[in-house]
Structures are given as structure tokens and as C-alpha cells.
C-alpha positions, 0 to 999 in steps of 0.5 A: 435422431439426426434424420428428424425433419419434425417435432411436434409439441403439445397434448397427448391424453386417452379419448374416453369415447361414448358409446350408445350403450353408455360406457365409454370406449378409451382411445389414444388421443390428442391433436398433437399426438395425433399429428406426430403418428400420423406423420410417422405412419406417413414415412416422416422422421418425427419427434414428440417433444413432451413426457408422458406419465409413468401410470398405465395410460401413459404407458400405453400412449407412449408404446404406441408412438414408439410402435408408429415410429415416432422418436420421443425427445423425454423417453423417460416417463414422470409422475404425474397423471395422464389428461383424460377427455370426454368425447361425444359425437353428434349425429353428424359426427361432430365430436364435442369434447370436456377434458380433465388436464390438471397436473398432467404429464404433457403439461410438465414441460418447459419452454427451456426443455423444449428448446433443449429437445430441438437443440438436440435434433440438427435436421429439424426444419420443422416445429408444430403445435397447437390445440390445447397448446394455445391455452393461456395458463400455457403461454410461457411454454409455447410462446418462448418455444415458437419466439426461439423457433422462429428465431432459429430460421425452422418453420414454424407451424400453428394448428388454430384448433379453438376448443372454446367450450374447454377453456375459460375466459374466450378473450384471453384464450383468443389472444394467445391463439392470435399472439401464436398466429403472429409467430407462424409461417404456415397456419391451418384453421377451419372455418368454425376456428375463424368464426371462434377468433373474430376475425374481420371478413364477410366469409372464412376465405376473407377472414383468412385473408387478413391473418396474411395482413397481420401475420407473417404466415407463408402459407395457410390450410383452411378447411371448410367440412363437407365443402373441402379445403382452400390452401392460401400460399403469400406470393410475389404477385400476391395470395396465390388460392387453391381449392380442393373438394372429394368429387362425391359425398363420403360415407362419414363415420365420425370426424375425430382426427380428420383435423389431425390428419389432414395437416399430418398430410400438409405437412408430410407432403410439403417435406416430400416434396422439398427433399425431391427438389433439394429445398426446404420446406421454406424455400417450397413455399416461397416459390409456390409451384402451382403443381406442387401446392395442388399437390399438397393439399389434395394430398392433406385432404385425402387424408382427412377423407381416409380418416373420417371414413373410419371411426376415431382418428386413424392415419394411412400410410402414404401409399394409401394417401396418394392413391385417394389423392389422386381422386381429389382434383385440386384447381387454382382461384 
């Protein structure tokens, strides 16, 4: 375990994906156990902080992160359930989502257990959650977790991910996303994520912009669906933008996972890219090379792409990502 550079924590739960015929396919999901296999799949040495249940689906979650290769901090597995969600998907693609996660095993964590895991990993550089995370009957877990995290000089990642439809009460669901954003030196976020938040600023591009005036982010992924994505990176001489499109339109089967995806693609790309120049991860983005953020977020969107060519969320290995990154040109504002 010495090797991991990663850990990831949050939601792990089967996706019951409906089918035209009306049943309901079961897939492995989550956006965190997404991100933790596809940073694995993409030859990262990850960590998944949080349990997995002993019953049949949990099983299955777990022999399959073990599969990827990703190393679990609770090997064990305990009693209680699996969360479950519900998945439709739209005639865009768009999934729309109503989860079941009362007394369910990812949620059976603490944030002592949490730092505990991370204590016991001595390379970790970097910690990452989100999604259903930053539900508020969660605060005292992840808010503790990214506070000590911060304090312990590892980068600290939040995936914004707003599922407003799953949780109740918008405004204190906001201001515990928002309270995480305050702890995050790289943020990712789409513009749906922005609009949900509130944020002030004419467009997604200037919303962005003023989480850099109240946060301490270093660096933030925006997407923005069929336009592509924007990387914003804090400099001396400023926000430091660049842009990345697919140069024609992509057959899209579904966007399950695309979200997942391209941030396992960010951030595997900003550690390949620090263990080449014997840095951190940190000190990659403080110097903020135009060549090498170019890089990273062609690479993270050429995931996406990948992903959302076919059906559910499905990594690439990073041979795969780095031939389809290089059909994605990359230009600085």
C-alpha cells in the first residue's frame, strides 16, 4: 500500500438501469467508485476509503474494484445494505437518478475511520470525493475528512456533482457543497453544477471564475456537455484558461459515467505528469505549464468521449485515453 498516490471516498451502490422493455438492468456504480476503478484502469495506485456490505451486491461491487485494482482501506465487508438507484436515461442520453441510501454500507463510515485509512497510506498526495458525499446528513464525515486532509498538505479534490432531485432541502444542500469547495485546491464542475449552486456570473465561465475569489482552488475542471471543456488554472499573472473540444460530433450512447470518467482522466494525467518531473501534484499546478495543462485536460475529455460512446460508465485504459487525446486539440484564452 505504500505505492498509492490516491484515495478516494464516497458512494458505491448498483445502478438499476431501465430498459425499454421495462426491467431494470443492475450495474456497478457510483461517482466515487467510478473514479476509484477508473483511475485504477488507468495504471493509478488508488485507494477506496468506505465498506462495502456483506450481501450479494456488495460482494460484487467490491470483487470488481479488486479486479480493477484498486486497493480497499476496509477489506472487510459489514452488515448493513447496499444503496440502490434508480436510472433512466432520456432521449439525449441524460440519465436522471432517485436513490435508496438509508443504512447503507458506504455510508457506515467516519470521519476518524477515514483519516485513519489515509494515515495508513505514507505516499498518498491525493484525496478525492463528492457526489452524494456532499449530502448534508454527511457533513460531519467529509467535512472533518477534507479540513484534516487539507491540513495534512495532500491535494485535495471535490467533484461539485449536484444531484438536487436526490436530496431534500436545496439550500443546505448548497451550502455544504459550497462549505467543501472552501477546502478544495482542484474543483471539477459542469455548468448544470454551477447553475444548481447560484453562483453570480453571467455564464458557467464566470461563475467559475468567482469560486477562485472565494476558495482556495489551485485548479478547476468545467465541463460544459457537447461544447467540450474549460481547465482554469490560478497563476501569478492570473486565471490562466484553456479549452478543449472533440473536433467533430460523437455518436453518444448515454452519459453515464462521462462526468466520472473525465475527472479519473484529470487527475491520472496531473500524477503522470508530476511523477515525470519529480513534483507533486501541487507543485504541477503552481507552475501551470501550458503544455502540460493542455495535456491534462485533452487527456480528461478524451475519456469522457470514450465513455460516452458506450453504454454505462466504462473506463479505458490509459493507452486507450492517450490515442483519442491526441484527436482533441487543447488552446489556451
Amino acid at each position: 500500500m505504500n505505492a498509492i498516490r490516491i484515495a478516494i471516498a464516497g458512494e458505491a451502490l448498483i445502478d438499476l438501469m431501465a430498459q425499454p422493455d421495462g426491467r431494470m438492468l443492475p450495474c456497478l456504480g457510483g461517482a466515487a467508485y467510478n473514479v476509484a476503478r477508473a483511475l485504477a484502469l488507468q495504471g493509478v495506485a488508488t485507494a477506496y476509503l468506505n465498506p462495502f456490505s456483506a450481501d450479494r451486491l456488495g460482494r460484487q461491487l467490491a470483487a470488481r474494484m479488486l479486479t480493477d485494482g484498486v486497493v480497499l482501506a476496509q477489506p472487510e465487508p459489514i452488515k448493513a445494505v447496499t444503496s440502490l438507484a434508480l436510472v433512466g436515461v432520456d432521449e439525449q442520453g441524460h440519465p436522471d437518478y432517485a436513490f435508496y441510501r438509508q443504512g447503507v454500507a458506504d455510508r457506515a463510515i467516519t470521519a476518524a475511520a477515514l483519516n485513519a485509512g489515509c494515515a495508513a497510506l505514507p505516499a498518498l498526495q491525493v484525496v478525492c470525493t463528492g457526489c452524494l458525499a456532499l449530502d448534508p446528513q454527511d457533513a460531519d464525515v467529509y467535512q472533518p475528512w477534507l479540513v484534516a486532509q487539507r491540513a495534512a498538505a495532500r491535494l485535495v479534490v471535490v467533484d461539485a456533482n449536484v444531484r438536487p432531485a436526490v436530496i431534500q432541502g436545496l439550500a443546505p444542500y448548497r451550502a455544504n457543497i459550497l462549505q467543501a469547495l472552501a477546502q478544495a485546491d482542484v474543483i471539477k464542475a459542469s455548468d448544470e453544477d454551477l447553475a444548481y449552486l447560484a453562483l453570480p456570473g453571467g455564464d458557467a465561465l464566470a461563475q467559475a471564475r468567482h469560486l477562485f475569489t472565494c476558495t482556495p482552488v489551485q485548479c478547476m475542471a468545467l465541463t460544459l456537455g457537447p461544447e467540450g471543456a474549460c481547465l482554469l488554472v490560478r497563476g501569478r499573472q492570473g486565471i490562466a484558461v484553456f479549452r478543449a473540444k472533440e473536433p467533430k460530433p460523437v455518436q453518444v450512447a448515454d452519459t453515464v459515467g462521462a462526468g466520472d470518467c473525465f475527472l479519473a482522466g484529470l487527475l491520472a494525467c496531473l500524477l503522470h505528469h508530476a511523477q515525470a518531473l519529480g513534483q507533486t501534484p501541487a507543485g504541477v499546478l503552481a507552475q501551470a505549464d501550458t503544455e502540460v495543462m493542455r495535456d491534462v485536460l485533452a487527456h480528461a475529455l478524451a475519456h469522457a468521449t470514450l465513455c460516452v460512446m458506450r453504454s454505462g460508465c466504462t473506463p479505458s485504459s490509459w493507452a486507450q485515453v492517450r490515442a483519442r487525446a491526441q484527436l482533441v486539440p487543447a488552446l489556451t484564452d
